[in-house]
Residue frames as a rotation matrix with the C-alpha (Angstrom) as fourth column:
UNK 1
0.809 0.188 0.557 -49.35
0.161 0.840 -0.518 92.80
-0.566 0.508 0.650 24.27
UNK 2
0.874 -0.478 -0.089 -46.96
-0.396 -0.594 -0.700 95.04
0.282 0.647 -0.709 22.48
UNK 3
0.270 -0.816 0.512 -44.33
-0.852 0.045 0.522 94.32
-0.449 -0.577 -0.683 25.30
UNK 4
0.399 0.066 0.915 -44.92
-0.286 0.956 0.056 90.53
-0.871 -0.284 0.401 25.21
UNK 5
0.777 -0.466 0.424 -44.08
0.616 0.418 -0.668 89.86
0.135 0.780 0.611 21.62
UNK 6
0.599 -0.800 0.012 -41.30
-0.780 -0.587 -0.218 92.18
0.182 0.121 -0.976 22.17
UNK 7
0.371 0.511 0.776 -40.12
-0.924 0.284 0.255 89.94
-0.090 -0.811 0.577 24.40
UNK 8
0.455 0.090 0.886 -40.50
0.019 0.994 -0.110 86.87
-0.890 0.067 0.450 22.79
UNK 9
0.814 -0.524 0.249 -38.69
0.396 0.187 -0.899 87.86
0.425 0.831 0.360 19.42
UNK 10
0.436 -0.867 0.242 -35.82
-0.853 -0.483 -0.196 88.93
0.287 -0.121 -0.950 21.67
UNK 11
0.040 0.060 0.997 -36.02
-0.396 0.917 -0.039 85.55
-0.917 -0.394 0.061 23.22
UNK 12
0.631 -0.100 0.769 -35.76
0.366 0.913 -0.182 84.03
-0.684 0.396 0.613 20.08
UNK 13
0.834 -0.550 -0.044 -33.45
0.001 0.081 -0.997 85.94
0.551 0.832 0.068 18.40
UNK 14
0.178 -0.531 0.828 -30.94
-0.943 0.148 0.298 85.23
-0.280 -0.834 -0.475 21.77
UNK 15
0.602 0.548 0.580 -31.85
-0.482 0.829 -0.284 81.78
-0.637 -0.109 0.763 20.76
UNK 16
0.875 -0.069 0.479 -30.95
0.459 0.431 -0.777 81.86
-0.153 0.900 0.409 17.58
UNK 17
0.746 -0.660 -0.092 -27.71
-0.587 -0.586 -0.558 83.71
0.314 0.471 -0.824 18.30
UNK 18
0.197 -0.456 0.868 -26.64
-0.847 0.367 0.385 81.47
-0.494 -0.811 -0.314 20.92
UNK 19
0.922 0.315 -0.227 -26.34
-0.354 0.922 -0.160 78.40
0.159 0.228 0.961 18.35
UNK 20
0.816 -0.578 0.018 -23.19
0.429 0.625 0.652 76.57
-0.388 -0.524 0.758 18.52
UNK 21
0.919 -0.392 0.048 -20.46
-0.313 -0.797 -0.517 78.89
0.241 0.460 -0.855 18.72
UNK 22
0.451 -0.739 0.500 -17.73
-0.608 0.156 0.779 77.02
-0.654 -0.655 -0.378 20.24
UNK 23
0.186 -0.545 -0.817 -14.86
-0.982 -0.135 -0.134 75.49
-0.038 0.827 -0.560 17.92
UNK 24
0.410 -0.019 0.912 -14.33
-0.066 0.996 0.051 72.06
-0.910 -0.082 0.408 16.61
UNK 25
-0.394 -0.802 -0.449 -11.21
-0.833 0.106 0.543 71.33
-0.388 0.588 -0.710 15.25
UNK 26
0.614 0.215 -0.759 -10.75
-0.725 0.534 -0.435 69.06
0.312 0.818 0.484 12.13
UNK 27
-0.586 -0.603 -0.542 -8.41
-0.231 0.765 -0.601 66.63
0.777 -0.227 -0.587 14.18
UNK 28
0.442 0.704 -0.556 -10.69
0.075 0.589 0.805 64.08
0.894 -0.398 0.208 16.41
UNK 29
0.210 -0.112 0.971 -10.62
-0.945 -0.277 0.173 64.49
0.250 -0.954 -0.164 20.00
UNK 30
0.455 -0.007 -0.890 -8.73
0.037 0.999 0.011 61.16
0.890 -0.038 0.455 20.64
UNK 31
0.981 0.020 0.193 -7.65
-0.162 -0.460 0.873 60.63
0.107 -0.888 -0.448 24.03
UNK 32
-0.013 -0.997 0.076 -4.50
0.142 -0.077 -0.987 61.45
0.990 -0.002 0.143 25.59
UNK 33
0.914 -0.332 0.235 -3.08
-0.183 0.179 0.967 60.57
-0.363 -0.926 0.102 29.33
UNK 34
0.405 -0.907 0.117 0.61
0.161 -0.055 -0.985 61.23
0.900 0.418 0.124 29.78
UNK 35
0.993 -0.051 -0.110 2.36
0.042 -0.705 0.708 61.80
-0.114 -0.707 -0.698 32.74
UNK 36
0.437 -0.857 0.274 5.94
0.242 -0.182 -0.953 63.03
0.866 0.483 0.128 32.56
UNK 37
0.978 -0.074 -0.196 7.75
0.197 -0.002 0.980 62.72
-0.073 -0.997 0.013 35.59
UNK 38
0.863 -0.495 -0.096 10.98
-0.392 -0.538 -0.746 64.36
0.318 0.682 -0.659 35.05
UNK 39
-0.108 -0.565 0.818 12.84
-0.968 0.246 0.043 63.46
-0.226 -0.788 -0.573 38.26
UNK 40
-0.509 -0.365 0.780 12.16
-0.468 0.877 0.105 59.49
-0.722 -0.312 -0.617 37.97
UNK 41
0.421 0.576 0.701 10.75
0.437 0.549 -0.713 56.45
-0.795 0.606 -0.020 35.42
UNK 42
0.108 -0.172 0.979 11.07
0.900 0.436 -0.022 56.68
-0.423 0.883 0.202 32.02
UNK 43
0.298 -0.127 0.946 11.45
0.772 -0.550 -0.318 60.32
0.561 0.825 -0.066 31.16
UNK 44
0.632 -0.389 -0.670 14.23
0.608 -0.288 0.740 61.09
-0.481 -0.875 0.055 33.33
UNK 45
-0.260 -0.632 0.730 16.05
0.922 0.064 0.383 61.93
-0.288 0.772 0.566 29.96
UNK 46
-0.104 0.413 0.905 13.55
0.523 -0.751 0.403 65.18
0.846 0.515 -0.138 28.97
UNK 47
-0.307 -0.238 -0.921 15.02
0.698 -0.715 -0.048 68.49
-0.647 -0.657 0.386 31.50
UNK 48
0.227 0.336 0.914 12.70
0.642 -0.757 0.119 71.26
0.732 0.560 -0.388 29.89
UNK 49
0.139 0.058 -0.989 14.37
0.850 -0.520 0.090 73.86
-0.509 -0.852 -0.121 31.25
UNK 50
-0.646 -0.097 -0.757 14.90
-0.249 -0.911 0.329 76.35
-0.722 0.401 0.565 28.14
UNK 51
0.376 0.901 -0.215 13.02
-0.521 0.014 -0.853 77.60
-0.766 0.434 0.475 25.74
UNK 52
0.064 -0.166 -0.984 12.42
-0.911 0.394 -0.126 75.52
0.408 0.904 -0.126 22.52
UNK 53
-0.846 -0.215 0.487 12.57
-0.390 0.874 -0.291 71.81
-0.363 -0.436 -0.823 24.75
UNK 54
0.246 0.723 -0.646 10.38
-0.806 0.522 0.278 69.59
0.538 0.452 0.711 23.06
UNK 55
-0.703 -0.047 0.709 9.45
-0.246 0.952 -0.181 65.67
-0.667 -0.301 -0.681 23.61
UNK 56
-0.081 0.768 -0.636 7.16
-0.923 0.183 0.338 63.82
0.376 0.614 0.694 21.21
UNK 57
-0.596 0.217 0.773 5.37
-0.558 0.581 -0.593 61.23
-0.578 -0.784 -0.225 22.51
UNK 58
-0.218 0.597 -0.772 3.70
-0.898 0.188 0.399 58.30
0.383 0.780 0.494 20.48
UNK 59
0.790 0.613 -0.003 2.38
-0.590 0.763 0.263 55.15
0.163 -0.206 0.965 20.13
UNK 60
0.480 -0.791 -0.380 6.11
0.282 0.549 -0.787 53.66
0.831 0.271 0.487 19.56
UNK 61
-0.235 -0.827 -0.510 8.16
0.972 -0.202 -0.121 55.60
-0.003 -0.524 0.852 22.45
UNK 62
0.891 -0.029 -0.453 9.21
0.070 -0.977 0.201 58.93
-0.449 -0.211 -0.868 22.90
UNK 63
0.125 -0.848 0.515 11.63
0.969 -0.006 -0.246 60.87
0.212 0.530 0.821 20.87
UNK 64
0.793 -0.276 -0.543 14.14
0.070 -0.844 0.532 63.74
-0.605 -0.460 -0.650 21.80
UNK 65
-0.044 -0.679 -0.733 16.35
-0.683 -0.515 0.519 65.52
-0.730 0.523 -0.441 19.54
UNK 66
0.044 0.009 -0.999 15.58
-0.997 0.064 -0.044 62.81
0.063 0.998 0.012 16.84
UNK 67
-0.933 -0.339 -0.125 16.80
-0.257 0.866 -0.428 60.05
0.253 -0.368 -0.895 18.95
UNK 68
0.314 0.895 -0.315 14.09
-0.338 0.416 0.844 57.30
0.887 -0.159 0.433 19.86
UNK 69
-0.418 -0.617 0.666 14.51
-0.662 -0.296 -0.689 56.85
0.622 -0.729 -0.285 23.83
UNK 70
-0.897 0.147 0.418 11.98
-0.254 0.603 -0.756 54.12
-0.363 -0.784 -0.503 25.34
UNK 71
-0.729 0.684 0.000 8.88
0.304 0.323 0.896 52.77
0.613 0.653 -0.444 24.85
UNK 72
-0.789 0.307 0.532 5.88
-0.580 -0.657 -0.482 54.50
0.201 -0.689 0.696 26.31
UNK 73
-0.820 0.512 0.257 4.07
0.133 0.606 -0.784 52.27
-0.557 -0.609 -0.565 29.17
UNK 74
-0.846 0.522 0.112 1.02
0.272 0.240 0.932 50.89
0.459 0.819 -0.345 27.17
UNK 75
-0.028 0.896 -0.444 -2.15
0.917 -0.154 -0.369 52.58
-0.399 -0.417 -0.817 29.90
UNK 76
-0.662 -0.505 -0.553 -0.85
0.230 -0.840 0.492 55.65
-0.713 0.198 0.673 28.06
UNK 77
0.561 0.586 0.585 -3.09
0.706 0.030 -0.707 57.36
-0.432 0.810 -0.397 25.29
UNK 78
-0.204 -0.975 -0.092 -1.46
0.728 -0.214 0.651 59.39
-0.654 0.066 0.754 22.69
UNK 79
-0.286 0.410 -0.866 -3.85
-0.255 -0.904 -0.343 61.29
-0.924 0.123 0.363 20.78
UNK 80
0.760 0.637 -0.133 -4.75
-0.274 0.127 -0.953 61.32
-0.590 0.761 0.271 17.29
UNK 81
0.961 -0.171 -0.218 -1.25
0.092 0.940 -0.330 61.80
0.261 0.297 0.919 16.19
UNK 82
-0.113 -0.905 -0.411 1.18
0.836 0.137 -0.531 61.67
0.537 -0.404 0.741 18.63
UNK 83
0.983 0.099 -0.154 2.13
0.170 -0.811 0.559 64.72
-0.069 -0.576 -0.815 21.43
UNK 84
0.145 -0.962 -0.232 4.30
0.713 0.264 -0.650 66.97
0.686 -0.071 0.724 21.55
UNK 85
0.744 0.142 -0.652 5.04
0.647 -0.395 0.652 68.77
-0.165 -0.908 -0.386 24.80
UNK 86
0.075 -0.665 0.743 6.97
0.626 -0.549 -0.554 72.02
0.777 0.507 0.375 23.99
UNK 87
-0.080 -0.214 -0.974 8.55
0.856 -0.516 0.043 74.81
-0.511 -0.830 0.224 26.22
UNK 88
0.035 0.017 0.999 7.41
0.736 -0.676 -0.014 78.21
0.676 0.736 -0.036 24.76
UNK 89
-0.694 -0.121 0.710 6.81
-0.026 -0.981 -0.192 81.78
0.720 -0.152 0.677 25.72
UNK 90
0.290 0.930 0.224 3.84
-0.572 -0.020 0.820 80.52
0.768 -0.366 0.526 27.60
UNK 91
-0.068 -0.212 0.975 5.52
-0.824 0.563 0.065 77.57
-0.563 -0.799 -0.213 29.98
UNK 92
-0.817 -0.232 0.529 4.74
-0.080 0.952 0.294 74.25
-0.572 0.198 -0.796 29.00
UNK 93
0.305 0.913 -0.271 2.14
-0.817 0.104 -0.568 73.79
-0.490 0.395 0.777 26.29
UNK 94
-0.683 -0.310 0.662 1.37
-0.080 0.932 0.354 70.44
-0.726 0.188 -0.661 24.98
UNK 95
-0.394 0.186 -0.900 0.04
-0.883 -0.349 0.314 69.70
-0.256 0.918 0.302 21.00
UNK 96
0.628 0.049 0.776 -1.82
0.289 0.912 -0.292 66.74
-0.722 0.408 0.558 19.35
UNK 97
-0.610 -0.616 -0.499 0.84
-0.301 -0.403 0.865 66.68
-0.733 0.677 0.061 16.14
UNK 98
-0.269 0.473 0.839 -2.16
0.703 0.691 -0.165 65.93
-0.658 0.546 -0.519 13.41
UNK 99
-0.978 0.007 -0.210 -1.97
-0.091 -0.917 0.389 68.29
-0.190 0.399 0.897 10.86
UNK 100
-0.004 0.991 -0.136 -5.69
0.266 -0.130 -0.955 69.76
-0.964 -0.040 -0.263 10.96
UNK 101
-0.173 0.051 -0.984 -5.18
-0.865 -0.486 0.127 70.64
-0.471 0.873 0.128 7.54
UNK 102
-0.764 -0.589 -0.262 -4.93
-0.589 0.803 -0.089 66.83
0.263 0.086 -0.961 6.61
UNK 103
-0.858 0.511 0.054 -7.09
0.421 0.759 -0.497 65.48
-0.294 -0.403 -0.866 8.89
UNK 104
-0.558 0.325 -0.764 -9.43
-0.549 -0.835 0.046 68.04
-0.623 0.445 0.644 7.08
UNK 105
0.033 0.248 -0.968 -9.50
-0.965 -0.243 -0.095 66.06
-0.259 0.938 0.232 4.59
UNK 106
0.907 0.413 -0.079 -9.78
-0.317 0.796 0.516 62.43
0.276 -0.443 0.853 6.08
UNK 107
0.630 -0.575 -0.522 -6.72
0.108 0.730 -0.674 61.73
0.769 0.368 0.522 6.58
UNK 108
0.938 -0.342 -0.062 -3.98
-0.032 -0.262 0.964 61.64
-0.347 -0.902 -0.257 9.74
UNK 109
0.374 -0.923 -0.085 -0.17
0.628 0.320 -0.709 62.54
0.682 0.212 0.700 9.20
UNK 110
0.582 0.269 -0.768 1.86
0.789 0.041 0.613 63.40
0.196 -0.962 -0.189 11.73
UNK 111
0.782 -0.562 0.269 3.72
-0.224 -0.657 -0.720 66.75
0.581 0.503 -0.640 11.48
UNK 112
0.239 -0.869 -0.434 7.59
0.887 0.377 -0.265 66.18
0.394 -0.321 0.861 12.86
UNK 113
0.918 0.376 0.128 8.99
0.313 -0.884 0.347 68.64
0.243 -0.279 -0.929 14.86
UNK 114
0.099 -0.953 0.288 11.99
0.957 0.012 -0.290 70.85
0.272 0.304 0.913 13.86
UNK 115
-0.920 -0.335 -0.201 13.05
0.390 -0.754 -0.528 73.59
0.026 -0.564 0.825 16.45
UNK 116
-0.897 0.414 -0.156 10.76
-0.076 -0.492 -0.867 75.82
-0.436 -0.765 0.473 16.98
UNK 117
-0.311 0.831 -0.462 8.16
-0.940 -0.341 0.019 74.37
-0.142 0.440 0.887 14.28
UNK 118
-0.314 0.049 0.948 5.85
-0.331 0.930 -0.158 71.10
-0.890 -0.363 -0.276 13.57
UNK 119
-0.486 0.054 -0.872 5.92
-0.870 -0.124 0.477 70.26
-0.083 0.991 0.108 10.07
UNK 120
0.162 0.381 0.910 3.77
-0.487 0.833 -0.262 68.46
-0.858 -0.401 0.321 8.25
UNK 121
-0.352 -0.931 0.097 5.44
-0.016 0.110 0.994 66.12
-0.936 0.349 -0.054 5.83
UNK 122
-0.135 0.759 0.637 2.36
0.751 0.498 -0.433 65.66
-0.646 0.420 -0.637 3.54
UNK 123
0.730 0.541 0.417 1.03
0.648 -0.741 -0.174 69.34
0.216 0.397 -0.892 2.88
UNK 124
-0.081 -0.886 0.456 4.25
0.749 -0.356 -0.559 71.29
0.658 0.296 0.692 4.46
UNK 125
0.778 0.492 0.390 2.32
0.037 -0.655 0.755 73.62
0.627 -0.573 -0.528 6.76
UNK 126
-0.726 -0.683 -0.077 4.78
0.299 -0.212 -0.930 74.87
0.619 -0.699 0.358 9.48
UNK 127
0.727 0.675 -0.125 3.08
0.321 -0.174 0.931 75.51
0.607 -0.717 -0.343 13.05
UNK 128
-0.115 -0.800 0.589 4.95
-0.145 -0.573 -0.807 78.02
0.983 -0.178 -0.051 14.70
UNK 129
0.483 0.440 -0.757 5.10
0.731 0.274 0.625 76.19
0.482 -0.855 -0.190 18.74
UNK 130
-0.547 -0.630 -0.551 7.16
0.826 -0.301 -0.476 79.06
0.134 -0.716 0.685 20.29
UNK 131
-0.319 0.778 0.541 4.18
-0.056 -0.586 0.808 81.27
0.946 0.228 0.231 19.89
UNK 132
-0.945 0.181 0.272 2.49
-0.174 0.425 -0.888 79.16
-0.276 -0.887 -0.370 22.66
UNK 133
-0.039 0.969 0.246 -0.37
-0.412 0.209 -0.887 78.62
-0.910 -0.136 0.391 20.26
UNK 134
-0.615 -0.343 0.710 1.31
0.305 0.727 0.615 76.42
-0.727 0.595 -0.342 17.46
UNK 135
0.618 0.681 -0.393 -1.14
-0.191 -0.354 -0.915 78.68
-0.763 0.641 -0.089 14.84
UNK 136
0.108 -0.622 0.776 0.34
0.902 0.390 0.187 78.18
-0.419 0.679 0.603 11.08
UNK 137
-0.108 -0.699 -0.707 3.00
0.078 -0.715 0.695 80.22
-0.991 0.020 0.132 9.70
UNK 138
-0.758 -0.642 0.115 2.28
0.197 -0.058 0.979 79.53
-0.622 0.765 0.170 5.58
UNK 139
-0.297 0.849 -0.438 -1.48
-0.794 -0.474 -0.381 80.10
-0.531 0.234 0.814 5.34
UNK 140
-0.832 -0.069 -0.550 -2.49
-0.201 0.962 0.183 76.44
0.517 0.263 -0.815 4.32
UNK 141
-0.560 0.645 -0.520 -4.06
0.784 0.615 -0.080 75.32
0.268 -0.453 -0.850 6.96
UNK 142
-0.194 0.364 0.911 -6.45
-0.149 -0.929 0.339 77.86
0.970 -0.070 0.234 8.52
UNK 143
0.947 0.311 0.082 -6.66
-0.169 0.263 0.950 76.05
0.274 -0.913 0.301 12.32
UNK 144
0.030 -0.874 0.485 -3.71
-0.969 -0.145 -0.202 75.49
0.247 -0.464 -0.851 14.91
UNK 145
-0.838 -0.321 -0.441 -2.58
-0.065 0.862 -0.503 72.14
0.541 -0.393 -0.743 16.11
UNK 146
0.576 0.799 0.174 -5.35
-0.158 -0.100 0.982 71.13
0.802 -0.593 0.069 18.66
UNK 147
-0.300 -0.924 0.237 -3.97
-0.432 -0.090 -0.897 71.88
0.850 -0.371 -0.373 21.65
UNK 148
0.195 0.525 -0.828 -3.98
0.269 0.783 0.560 69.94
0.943 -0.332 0.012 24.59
UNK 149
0.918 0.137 0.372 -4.38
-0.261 -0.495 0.829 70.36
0.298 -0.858 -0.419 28.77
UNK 150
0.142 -0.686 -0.714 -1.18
0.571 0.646 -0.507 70.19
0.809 -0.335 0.483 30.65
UNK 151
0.760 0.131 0.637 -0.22
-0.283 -0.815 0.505 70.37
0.586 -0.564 -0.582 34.01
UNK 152
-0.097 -0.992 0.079 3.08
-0.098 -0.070 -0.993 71.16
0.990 -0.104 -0.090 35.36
UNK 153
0.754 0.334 0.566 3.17
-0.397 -0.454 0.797 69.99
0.524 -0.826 -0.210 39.29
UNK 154
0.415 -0.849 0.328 6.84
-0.837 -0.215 0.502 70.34
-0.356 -0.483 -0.800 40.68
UNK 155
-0.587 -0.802 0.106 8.42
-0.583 0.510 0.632 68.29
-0.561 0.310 -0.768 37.65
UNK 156
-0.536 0.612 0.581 5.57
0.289 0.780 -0.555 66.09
-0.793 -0.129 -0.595 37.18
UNK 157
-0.656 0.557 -0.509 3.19
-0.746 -0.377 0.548 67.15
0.114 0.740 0.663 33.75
UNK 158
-0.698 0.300 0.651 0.55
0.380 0.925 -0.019 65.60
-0.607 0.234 -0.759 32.71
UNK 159
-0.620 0.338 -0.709 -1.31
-0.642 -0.738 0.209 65.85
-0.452 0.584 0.674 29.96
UNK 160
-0.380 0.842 0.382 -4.56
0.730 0.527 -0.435 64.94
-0.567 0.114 -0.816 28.99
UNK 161
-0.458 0.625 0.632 -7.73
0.825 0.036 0.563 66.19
0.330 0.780 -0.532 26.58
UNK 162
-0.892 0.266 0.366 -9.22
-0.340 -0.927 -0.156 69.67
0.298 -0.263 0.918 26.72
């Protein structure tokens, strides 16, 4: 009998360790479909081939080095607010830009993105994307960008929702 309640308060404290341990960022899990086709269509313009290549992708277009470049085909989704696809230390990693600090706090602004960081113009927070995990650099915010899935198949990305 001893055993049995052993047992059963290991079973429930297994239970009760197992509760929901798995993170949930303060920026909403809007969806995002991209594909980036380097070689042809509309974002023949973005050659990530060194580090620090960026693209930001919104509802309006797509912008490179500052310059707005096209308007991005409307079956697209863009996230919460906006993507940016960055070359880092990691390969190709791709970012909703909603500062989670912000959206914290109900609200969505989109951080801009200057060399190797993604400011946000609101609160200031710097996300450091050559890292390969866009974590903040001034101690504001206490979460990273929410990062997002991409896959890289001979030119081709795409990039969709974890």
């Amino acid at each position: 009998m001893r055993r049995l309640s052993g047992i059963i308060l290991a079973l429930a404290l297994t239970l009760v360790a197992c509760e929901e341990t798995t993170f949930q960022s303060s920026v909403p899990a809007y969806p995002v479909r991209i594909v980036i086709d380097t070689k042809v269509g509309a974002f023949v313009h973005f050659q990530p081939t060194s580090f620090g290549s960026h693209i930001v992708v919104n509802k309006d277009g797509y912008f490179m080095d500052g310059k707005f470049v096209q308007p991005v085909p409307a079956m697209y989704a863009w996230g919460y607010g906006g993507v940016v696809v960055y070359v880092s230390s990691n390969g190709f990693d791709a970012y909703d830009l909603a500062c989670p600090y912000c959206a914290s706090r109900g609200s969505c602004h989109t951080c801009s993105v200057d060399g190797a960081h993604a400011v946000c113009p609101v609160c200031g927070e710097e996300y450091d994307l050559l890292s390969g995990v866009a974590v903040p650099t001034k101690g504001i915010a206490h979460e990273a960008l929410r990062r997002l899935n991409i896959i890289n198949s001979d030119g081709r990305l795409t990039i969709t929702q974890r």
